[in-house]
C-alpha positions in Angstrom: 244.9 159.5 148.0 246.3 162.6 145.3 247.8 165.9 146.4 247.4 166.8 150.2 243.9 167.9 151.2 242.9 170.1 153.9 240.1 168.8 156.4 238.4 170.0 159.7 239.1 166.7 160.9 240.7 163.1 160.5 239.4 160.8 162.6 241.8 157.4 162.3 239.7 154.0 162.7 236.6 153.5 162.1 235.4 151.1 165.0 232.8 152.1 167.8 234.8 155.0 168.8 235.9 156.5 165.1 232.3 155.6 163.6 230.8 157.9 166.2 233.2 160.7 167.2 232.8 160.7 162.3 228.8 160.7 162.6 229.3 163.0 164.9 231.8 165.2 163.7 230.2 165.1 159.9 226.4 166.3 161.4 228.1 169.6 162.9 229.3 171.2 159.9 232.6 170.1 159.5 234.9 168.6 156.6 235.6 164.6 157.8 238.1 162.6 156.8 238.0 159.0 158.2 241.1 156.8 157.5 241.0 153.2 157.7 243.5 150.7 157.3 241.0 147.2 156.5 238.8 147.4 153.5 234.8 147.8 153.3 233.3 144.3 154.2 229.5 144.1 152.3 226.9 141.7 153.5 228.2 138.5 151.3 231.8 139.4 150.9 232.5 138.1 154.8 235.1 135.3 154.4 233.3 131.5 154.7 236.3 129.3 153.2 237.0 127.3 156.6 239.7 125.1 154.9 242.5 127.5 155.5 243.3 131.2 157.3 244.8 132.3 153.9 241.6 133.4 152.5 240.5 136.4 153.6 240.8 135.8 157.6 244.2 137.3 158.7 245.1 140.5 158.2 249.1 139.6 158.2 248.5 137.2 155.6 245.6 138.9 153.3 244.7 142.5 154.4 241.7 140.0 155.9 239.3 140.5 158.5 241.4 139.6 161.5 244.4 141.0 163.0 245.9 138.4 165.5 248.6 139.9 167.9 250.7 138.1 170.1 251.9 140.3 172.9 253.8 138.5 175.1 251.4 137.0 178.2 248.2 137.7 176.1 246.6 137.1 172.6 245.4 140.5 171.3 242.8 139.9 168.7 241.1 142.8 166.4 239.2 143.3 163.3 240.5 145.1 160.6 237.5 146.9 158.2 235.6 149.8 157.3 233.3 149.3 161.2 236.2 147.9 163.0 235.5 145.6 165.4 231.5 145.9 164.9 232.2 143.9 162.2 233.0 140.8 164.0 231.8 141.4 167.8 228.8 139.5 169.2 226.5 142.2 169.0 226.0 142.5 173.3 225.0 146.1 174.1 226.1 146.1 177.8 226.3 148.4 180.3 228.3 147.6 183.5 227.0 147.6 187.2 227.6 151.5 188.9 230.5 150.3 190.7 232.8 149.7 187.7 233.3 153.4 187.7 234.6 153.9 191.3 238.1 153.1 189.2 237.5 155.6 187.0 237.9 159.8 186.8 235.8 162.1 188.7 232.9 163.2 186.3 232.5 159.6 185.0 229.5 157.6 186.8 226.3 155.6 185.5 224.3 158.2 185.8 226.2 160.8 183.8 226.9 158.1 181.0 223.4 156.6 181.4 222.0 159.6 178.3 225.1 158.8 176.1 224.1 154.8 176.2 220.4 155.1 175.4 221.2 157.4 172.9 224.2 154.6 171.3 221.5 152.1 171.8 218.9 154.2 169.7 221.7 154.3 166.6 222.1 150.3 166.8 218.6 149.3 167.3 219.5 146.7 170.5 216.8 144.3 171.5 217.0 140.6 172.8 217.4 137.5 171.2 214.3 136.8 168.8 213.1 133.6 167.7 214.6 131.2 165.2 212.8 131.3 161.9 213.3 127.5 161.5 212.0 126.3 164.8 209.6 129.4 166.0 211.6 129.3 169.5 214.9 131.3 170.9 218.0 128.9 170.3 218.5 125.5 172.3 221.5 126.8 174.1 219.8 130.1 175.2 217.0 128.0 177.0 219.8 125.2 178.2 222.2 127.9 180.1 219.2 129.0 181.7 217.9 125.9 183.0 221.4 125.2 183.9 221.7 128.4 185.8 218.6 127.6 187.7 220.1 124.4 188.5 223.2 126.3 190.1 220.5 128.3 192.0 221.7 131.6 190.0 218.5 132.0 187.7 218.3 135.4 189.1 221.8 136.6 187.6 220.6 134.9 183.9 219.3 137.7 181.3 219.1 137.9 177.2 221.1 140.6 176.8 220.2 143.1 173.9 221.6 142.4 171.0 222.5 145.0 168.1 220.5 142.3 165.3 217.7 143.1 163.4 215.2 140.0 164.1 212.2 139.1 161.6 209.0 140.4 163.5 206.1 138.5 164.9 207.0 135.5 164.3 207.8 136.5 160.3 210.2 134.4 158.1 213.2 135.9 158.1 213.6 138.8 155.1 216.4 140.4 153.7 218.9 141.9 156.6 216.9 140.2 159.2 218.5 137.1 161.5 218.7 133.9 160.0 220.4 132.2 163.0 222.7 130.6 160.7 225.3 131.5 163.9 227.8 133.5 161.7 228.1 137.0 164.4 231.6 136.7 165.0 233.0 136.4 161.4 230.5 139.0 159.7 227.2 138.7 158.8 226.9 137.8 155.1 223.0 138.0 155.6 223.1 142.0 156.4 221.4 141.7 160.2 224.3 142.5 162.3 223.3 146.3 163.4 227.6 147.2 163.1 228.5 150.7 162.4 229.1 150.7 159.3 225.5 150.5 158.6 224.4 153.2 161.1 227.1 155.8 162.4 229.3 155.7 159.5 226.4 155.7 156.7 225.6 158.9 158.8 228.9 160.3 158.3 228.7 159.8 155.0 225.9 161.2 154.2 226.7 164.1 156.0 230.0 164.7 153.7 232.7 162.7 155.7 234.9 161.4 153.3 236.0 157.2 153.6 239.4 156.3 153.4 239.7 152.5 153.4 242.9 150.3 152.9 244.6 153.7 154.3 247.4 153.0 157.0 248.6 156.1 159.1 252.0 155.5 160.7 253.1 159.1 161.6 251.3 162.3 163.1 253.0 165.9 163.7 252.2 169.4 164.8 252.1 172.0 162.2 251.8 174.8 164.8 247.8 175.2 163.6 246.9 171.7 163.6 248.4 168.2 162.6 250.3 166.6 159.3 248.9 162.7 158.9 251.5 160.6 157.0 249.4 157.8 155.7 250.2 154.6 153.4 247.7 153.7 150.5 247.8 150.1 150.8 246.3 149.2 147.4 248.9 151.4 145.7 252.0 151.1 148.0 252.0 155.6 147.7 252.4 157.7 150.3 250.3 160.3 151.6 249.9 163.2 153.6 246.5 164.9 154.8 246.1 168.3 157.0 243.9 168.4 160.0 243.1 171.0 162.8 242.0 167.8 164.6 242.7 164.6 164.6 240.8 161.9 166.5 242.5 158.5 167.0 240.5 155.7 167.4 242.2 152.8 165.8 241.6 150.0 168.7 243.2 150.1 172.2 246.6 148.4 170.5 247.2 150.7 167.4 246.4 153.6 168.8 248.3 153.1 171.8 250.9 151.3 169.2 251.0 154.4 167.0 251.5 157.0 170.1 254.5 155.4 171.1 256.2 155.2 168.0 255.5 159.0 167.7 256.7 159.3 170.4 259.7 157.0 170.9 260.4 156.7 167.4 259.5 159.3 165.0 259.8 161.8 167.9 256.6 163.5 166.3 254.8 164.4 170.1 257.9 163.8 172.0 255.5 165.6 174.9 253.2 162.6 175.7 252.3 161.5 179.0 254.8 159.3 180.4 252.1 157.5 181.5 251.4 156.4 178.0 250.9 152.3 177.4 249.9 151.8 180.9 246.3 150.5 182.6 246.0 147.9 179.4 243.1 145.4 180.7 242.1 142.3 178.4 238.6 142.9 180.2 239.0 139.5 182.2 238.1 137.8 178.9 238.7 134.1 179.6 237.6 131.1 177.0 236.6 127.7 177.4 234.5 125.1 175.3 231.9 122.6 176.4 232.7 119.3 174.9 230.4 116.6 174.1 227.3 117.5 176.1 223.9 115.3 176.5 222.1 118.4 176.1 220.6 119.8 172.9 222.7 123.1 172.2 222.5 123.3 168.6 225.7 125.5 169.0 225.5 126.6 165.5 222.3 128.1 165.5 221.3 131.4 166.5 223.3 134.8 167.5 227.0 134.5 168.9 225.8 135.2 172.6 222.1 135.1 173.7 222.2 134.7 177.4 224.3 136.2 180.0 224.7 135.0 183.5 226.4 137.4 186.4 228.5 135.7 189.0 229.6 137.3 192.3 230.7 135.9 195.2 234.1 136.1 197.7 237.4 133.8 197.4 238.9 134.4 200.9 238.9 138.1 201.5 238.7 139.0 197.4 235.7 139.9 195.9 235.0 137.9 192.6 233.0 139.5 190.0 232.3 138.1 186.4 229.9 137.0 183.7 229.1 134.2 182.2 227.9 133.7 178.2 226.9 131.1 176.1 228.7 131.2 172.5 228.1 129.8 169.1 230.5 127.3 167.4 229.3 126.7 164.5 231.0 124.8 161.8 233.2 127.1 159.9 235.1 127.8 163.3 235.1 124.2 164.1 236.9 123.2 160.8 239.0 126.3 161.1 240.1 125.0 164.6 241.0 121.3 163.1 243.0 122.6 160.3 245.4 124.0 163.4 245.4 120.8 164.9 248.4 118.2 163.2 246.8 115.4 165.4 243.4 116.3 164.6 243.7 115.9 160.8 245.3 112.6 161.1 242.4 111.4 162.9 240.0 112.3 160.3 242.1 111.0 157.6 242.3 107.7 159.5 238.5 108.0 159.8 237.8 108.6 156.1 240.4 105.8 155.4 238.1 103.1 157.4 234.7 104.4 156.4 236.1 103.7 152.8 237.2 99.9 153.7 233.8 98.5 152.8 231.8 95.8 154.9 233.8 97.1 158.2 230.2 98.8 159.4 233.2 100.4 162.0 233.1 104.1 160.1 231.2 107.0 161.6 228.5 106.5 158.7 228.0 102.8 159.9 227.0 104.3 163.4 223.7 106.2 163.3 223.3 106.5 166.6 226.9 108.1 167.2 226.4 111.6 169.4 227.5 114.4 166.8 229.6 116.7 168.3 228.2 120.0 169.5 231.0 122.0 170.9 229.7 125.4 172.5 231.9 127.7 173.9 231.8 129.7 177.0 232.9 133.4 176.9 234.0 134.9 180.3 234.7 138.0 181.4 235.5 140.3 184.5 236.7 143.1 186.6 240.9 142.4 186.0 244.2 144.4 187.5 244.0 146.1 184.5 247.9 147.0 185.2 249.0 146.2 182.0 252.0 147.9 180.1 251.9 148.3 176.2 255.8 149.5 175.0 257.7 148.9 171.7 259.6 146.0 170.5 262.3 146.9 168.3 260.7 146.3 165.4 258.2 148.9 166.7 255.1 146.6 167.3 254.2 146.6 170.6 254.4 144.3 173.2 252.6 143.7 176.5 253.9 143.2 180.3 250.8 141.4 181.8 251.2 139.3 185.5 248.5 136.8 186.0 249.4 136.8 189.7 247.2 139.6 190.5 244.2 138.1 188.4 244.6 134.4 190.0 241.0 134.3 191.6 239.2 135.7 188.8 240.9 133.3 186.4 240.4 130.2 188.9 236.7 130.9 189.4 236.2 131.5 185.9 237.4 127.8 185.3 235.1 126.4 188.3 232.2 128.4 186.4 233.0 126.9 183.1 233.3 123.3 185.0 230.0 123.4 186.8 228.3 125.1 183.7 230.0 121.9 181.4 228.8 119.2 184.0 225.2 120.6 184.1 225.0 120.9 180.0 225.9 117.1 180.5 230.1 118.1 179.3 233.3 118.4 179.4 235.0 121.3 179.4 238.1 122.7 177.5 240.7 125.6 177.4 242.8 126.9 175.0 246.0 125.3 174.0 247.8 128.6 174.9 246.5 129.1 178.3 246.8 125.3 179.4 250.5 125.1 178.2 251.9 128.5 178.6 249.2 130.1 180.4 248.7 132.8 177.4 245.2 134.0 178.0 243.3 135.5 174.6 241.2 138.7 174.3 238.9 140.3 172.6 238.1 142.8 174.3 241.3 145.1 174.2 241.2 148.3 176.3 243.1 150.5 178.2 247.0 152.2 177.2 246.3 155.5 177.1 245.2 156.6 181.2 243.0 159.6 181.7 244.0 161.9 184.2 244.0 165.3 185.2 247.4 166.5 184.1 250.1 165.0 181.7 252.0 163.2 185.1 248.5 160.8 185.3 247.4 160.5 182.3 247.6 161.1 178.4 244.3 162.5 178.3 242.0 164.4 180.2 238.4 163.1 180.9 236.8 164.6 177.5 239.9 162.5 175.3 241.9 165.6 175.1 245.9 164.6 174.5 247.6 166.7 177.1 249.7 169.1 175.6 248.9 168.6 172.0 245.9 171.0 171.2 243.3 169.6 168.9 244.2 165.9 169.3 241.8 163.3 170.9 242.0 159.6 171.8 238.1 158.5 171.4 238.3 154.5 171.7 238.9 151.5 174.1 242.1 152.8 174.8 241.1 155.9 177.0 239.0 153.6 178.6 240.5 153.8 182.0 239.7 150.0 183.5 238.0 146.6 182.7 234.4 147.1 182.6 233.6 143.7 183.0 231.2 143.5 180.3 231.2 143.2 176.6 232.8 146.9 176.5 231.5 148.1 173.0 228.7 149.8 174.3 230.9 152.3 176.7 233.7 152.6 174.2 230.4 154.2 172.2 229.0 156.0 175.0 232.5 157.6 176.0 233.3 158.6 172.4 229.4 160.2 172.1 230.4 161.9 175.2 234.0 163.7 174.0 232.7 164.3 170.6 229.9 166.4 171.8 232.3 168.3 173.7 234.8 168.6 171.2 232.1 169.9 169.0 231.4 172.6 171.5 234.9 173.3 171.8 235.3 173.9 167.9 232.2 175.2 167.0 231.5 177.5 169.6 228.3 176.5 170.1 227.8 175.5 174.0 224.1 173.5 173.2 225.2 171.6 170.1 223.8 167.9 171.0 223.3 165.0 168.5 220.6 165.3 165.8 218.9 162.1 167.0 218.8 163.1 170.7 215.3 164.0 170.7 214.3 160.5 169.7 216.0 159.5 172.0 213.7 156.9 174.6 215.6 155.4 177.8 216.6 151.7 176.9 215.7 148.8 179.0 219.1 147.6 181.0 218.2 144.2 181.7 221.6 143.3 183.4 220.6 146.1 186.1 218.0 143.7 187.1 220.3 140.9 187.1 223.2 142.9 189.4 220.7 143.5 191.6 219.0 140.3 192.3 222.8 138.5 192.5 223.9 141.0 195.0 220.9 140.3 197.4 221.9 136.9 198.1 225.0 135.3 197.6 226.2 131.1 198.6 225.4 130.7 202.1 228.5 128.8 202.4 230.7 131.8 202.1 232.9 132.5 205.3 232.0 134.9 207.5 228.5 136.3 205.4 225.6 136.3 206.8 222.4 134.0 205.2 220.0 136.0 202.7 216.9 134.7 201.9 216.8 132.2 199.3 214.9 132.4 196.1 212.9 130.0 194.1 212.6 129.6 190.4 209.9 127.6 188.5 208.1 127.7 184.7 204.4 128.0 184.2 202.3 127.0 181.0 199.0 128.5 181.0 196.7 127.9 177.5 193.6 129.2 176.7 191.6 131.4 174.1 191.3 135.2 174.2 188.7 137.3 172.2 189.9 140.8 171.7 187.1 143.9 170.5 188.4 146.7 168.1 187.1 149.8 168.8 184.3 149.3 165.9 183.5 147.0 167.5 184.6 144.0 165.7 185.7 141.1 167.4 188.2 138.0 167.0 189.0 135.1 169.0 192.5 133.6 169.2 194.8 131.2 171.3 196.6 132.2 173.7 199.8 130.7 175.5 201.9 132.3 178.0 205.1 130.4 179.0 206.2 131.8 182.1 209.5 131.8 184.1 208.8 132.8 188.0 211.5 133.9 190.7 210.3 134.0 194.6 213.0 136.4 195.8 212.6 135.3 199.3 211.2 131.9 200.7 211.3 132.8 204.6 208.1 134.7 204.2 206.1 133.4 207.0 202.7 132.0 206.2 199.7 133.7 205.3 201.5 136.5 204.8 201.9 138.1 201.3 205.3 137.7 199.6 207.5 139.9 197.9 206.4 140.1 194.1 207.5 137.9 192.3 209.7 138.5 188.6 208.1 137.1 186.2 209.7 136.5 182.4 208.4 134.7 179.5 206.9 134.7 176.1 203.2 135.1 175.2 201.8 133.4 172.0 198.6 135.6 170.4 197.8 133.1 167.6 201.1 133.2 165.5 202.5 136.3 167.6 205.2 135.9 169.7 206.0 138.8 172.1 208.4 138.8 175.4 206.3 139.2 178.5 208.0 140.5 181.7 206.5 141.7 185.1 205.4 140.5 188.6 203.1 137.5 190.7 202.1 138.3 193.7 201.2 135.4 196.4 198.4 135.6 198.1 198.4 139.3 198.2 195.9 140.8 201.0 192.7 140.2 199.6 189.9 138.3 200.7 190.0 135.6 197.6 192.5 136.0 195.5 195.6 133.8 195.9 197.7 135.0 193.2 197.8 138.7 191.1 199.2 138.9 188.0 200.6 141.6 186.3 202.5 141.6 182.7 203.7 144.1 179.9 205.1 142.5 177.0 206.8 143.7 174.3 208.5 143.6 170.9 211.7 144.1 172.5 211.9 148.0 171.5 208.5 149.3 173.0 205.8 148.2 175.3 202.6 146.5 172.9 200.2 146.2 175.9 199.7 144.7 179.4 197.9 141.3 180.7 196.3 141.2 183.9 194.8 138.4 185.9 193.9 136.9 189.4 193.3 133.4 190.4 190.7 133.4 193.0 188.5 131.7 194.6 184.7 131.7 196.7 185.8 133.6 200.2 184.9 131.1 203.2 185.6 127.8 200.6 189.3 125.9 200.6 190.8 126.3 197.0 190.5 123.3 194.6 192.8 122.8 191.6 190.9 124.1 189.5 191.1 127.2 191.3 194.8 127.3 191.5 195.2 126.4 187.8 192.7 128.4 185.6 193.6 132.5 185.4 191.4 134.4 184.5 193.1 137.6 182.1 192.5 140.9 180.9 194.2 141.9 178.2 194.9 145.8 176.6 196.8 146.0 173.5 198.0 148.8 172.1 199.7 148.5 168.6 200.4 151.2 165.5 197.9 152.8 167.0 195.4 150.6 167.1 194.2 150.1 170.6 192.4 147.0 171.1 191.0 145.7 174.8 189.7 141.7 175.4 190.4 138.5 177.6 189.8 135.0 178.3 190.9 132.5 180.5 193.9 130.1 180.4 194.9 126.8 182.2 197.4 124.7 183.7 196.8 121.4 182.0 197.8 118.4 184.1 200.7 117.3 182.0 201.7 121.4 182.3 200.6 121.2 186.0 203.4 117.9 186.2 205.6 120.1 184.3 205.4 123.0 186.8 206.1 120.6 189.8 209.4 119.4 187.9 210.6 122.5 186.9 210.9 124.0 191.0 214.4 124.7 191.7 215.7 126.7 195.1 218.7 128.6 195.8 221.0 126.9 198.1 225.0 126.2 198.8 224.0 122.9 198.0 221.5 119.9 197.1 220.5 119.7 200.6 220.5 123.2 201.0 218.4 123.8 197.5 216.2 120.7 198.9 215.6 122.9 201.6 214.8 126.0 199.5 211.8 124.0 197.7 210.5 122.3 201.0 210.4 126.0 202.5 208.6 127.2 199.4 206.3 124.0 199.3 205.5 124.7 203.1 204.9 128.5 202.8 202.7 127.9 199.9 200.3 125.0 201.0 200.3 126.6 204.4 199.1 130.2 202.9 196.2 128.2 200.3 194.5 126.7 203.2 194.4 129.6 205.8 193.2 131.8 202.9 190.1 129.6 203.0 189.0 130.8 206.3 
């Protein structure tokens, strides 16, 4: 690093937290410094040799991409690079349901964060899972966990999450740094589409003069009486180095930075002054893992983002609420073989294997056996609302080390395991658990957070609710650490919006200037929060079997295939005609709706097909809404993800006095305007339920229900309401 240098700040990490509170810091005015201890990780340079962890996976045994931390009850695992644990997260922007933040500091609510995520989601370009170059469709698993949540009766709590991936438009083969699906999220993209911070906030901070730091370990921080002394060690070189900071910002994960406190603290005696309080509230987010083994249904594990789908799950064990969320993962085949190479019994096996194939004539080798079921091992990523009364402290080695009680987490951790059951037995599986947790009941997280508690003064917290260490002016804690409980979602997304937060008061703090905001706020549009939906639907009804809760109505779920032709008019007048297919996923929120009168909209979700265009449809069917001859009214926007293209209206009716045939329950008239680039173009047509479709549509009817006879129920309800209502609206 050379002679000391002299900086406005140093911001240490360079994860969600440090890539935004540098952005940040570097668009103000100020001089940056970010130090990172990993190196810079370009799209191709990601690790891929599966044959052993010596090549570039593990940071103790390469400087590699992982850094694997055993910590007593729980497996701590982080990325080490220039974007920290962007690098290697599954790309879920998340924000949790309003009640997460009942646990946390006054000042701190959904509503007050709300700006700070839209504005995080703007930066990382979020949207939902596109469609597979290869096939033209979202991956097999994404549309197999929701057919299987429908089949639990939870289709409601079942979203695509947004995703921070840049998808090929429009149907578009993939181009360079777009998704090629090739399943690779969790161990950097090589192709250039995972939206991480290192291509967005810290290419800002760059460009606005911050100066990088990679392969740069800081181990010691003291006051100088006008700001703060870094020790740092140049990993490359072995030197040591010192930098000068009026501020320093940590941010190096909710381990190290914890981690490097306490050794300041109990060690070096740097910031003797910090909080008691220090290395408590560590939460591993409720992350729980499991695998589905061996299932009939197509998954295709390998293809497609890390996590596409996202299923909510709330209910009551005893007395104890239960709140989690289910996701579907990829497996694909570098992880696999990675997994094997840990497993003495497992190589045996295949060397057995190879050893019989190779005995000619046998015909008993895997080769011989065409029809043998390839494995296609998905796994199942969990996580919840834990205790989050963990205790981070020092070994004596000074690494630190975690007190963690799974006593107070027993229900969550049980009914994650019946969730992962019931998920495995409806993808036609088995389901498996970590050696760790099924031996020594280790769990494994991710999702790291907690360690350094906020509170109001230095006897409950370390910080105050802007990140401010109390007692030591000018330093800041701006990652998953100062996060003050589990979210119970993928937590990258708050970690962001919390950092976006502090930074923008820290920048009014130092510069004096009460109004700074970020450059980009004025671009700013609120984001679509489709897990909002989800919460709310889940928490209308819950399992009517639950002791002592009352019955809620009971929704129904089916999927409608409509085809037809659509002619659209530009406004010169010029016309063109092309097909149109809507595939269409329809909840009934509430079945007891007595007959012949109009039910509650229904949600409707899908994918239209204009031609070679594929857009995501959402929006509502009503049911014989109160007007003389229409039986059903529909009413969809869809969308590229980002911004609304146009909306698609439609009625099926029928002749007022008549009964409704099939035809009149099956063709839909629709009204399309489309509004594109700015380029407004208005048309329609009509579409149909074919009879194999209309067969289809029968098939697909699930209800909600505690169960079979209960869902059986559900559908006759449904059935009854519906037939009932088409033949009064005749009259």
């Amino acid at each position: 690093m050379g002679a000391p240098q002299h900086f406005d700040a140093v911001v240490v990490g360079s994860g969600f937290g440090g890539a935004v509170t540098a952005a940040r810091l570097a668009q103000a005015g100020l001089s940056v410094a970010v130090l990172e201890r990993g190196r810079r990780w370009e799209p191709g340079s990601f690790p891929r040799d599966d044959s052993s962890f010596d090549h570039g996976w593990l940071w103790s045994k390469s400087r590699g991409l992982y850094d694997v931390r055993w910590l007593g009850k729980m497996i701590g695992v982080q990325a080490a690079g220039w974007g920290g644990g962007s690098l290697v997260y599954a790309n879920v922007f998340a924000r949790p349901p309003h009640e997460v933040f009942d646990a946390w500091p006054a000042g701190f609510d959904r509503a007050a964060l709300d700006p700070y995520y839209d504005l995080v989601a703007h930066m990382l370009g979020v949207s939902p899972v596109g469609t597979d170059p290869v096939t033209g469709d979202v991956p097999a698993r994404t549309i197999a966990m929701e057919q299987a949540a429908s089949r639990m009766h939870r289709p409601t709590g079942t979203v695509r999450p947004l995703l921070a991936v840049t998808f090929a438009q429009d149907g578009a083969a993939p181009t360079a740094g777009t998704c090629t699906f090739v399943g690779e999220c969790m161990f950097g993209c090589n192709q250039g589409a995972k939206n991480s911070v290192d291509r967005n906030y810290l290419g800002v901070a760059e460009r606005s003069g911050a100066t990088a730091f990679t392969l740069t370990e800081v181990d010691r921080i003291e006051p100088t009486g006008t700001g703060y002394r870094v020790h740092a060690t140049d990993l490359a070189a072995g030197e040591h180095s010192v930098i000068t900071a009026d501020n320093v910002f940590l941010a190096a994960g909710a381990v190290a930075t914890t981690e490097l406190l306490l050794r300041n603290r109990d060690l070096h005696q740097s910031l003797p002054a910090l909080s008691a309080t220090l290395g408590h509230g560590f939460s591993g987010n409720g992350d729980f893992l499991a695998f589905v083994s061996r299932p009939r249904t197509q998954l295709q594990p390998g293809r497609g983002p890390t996590i596409t789908t996202t299923t909510i799950v709330d209910c009551h064990i005893g007395d104890e609420k239960v709140w989690f969320q289910v996701q579907d993962g990829a497996y694909p085949e570098q992880i696999r073989n990675l997994v094997r190479s840990l497993n003495p019994l497992g190589q045996r096996r295949s060397v057995l294997r190879q050893l019989v194939e190779r005995i000619g004539g046998t015909g008993r080798g895997p080769a011989a056996r065409p029809g043998r079921r390839r494995d296609q091992t998905m796994s199942l990523l969990m996580m919840g609302r834990d205790s989050s009364d963990g205790v981070l402290s020092l070994k004596n080695n000074g690494e630190a080390a975690l007190e963690w009680r799974n006593r107070p987490n027993a229900a969550l951790y049980r009914t994650q395991m019946r969730a992962a059951r019931q998920t495995a037995r409806q993808l036609g599986g088995r389901v498996r658990v970590l050696p760790s947790w099924m031996f020594l009941r280790t769990g494994i997280t991710v999702h790291n957070l907690g360690g350094v508690p906020m509170g109001t003064t230095a006897s409950t917290g370390v910080v105050d609710h802007h990140g401010r260490v109390h007692g030591y002016p000018g330093l800041y804690v701006v990652d998953g650490s100062a996060v003050p409980a589990a979210t119970g979602v993928n937590p990258s997304a708050t970690i962001a919006a919390v950092a976006e937060r502090a930074v923008e008061a820290a920048i009014r703090d130092i510069t004096a200037d009460p109004e700074w905001t970020a450059p980009e706020r004025s671009e700013v549009r609120p984001t679509v929060v489709p897990e909002d939906a989800a919460m709310v639907a889940v928490q209308r009804w819950r399992d009517v079997r639950e002791p002592g809760r009352e019955a809620r109505p009971l929704p129904v779920h089916f999927r409608e295939v409509v085809t037809g032709d659509a002619t659209m008019t530009a406004p010169d007048g010029s016309t063109s005609t092309q097909r149109l297919r809507l595939g269409l996923e329809v909840e009934v929120p509430d079945t007891a709706t007595p007959a012949g009168v109009p039910a509650p909209p229904a949600r409707v979700t899908g994918v239209a097909v204009f031609g070679a265009t594929r857009v995501q449809v959402r929006g509502t069917l009503e049911l014989f809404p109160d007007e003389r001859g229409t039986l059903m009214q529909y009413r969809l926007r869809y969308t590229d993800g980002r911004a609304c293209w146009g909306s698609l209206t439609g009625a099926k009716t029928h002749v007022p006095g008549t009964r409704p045939t099939i035809g009149d329950l099956t063709r839909l008239p629709v009204v399309i305007d489309h509004h594109k680039d700015g380029m407004a173009l208005t048309g329609g047509g009509t579409v149909r339920i074919s009879s194999s479709a209309l067969t289809q549509l029968l098939l697909s009817v699930r209800g909600a229900g505690g169960s079979w006879l209960a869902s059986a129920a559900t559908v006759l309800r449904f059935g009854r309401y519906f037939a009932t209502s088409a033949l009064r609206s005749g009259r």
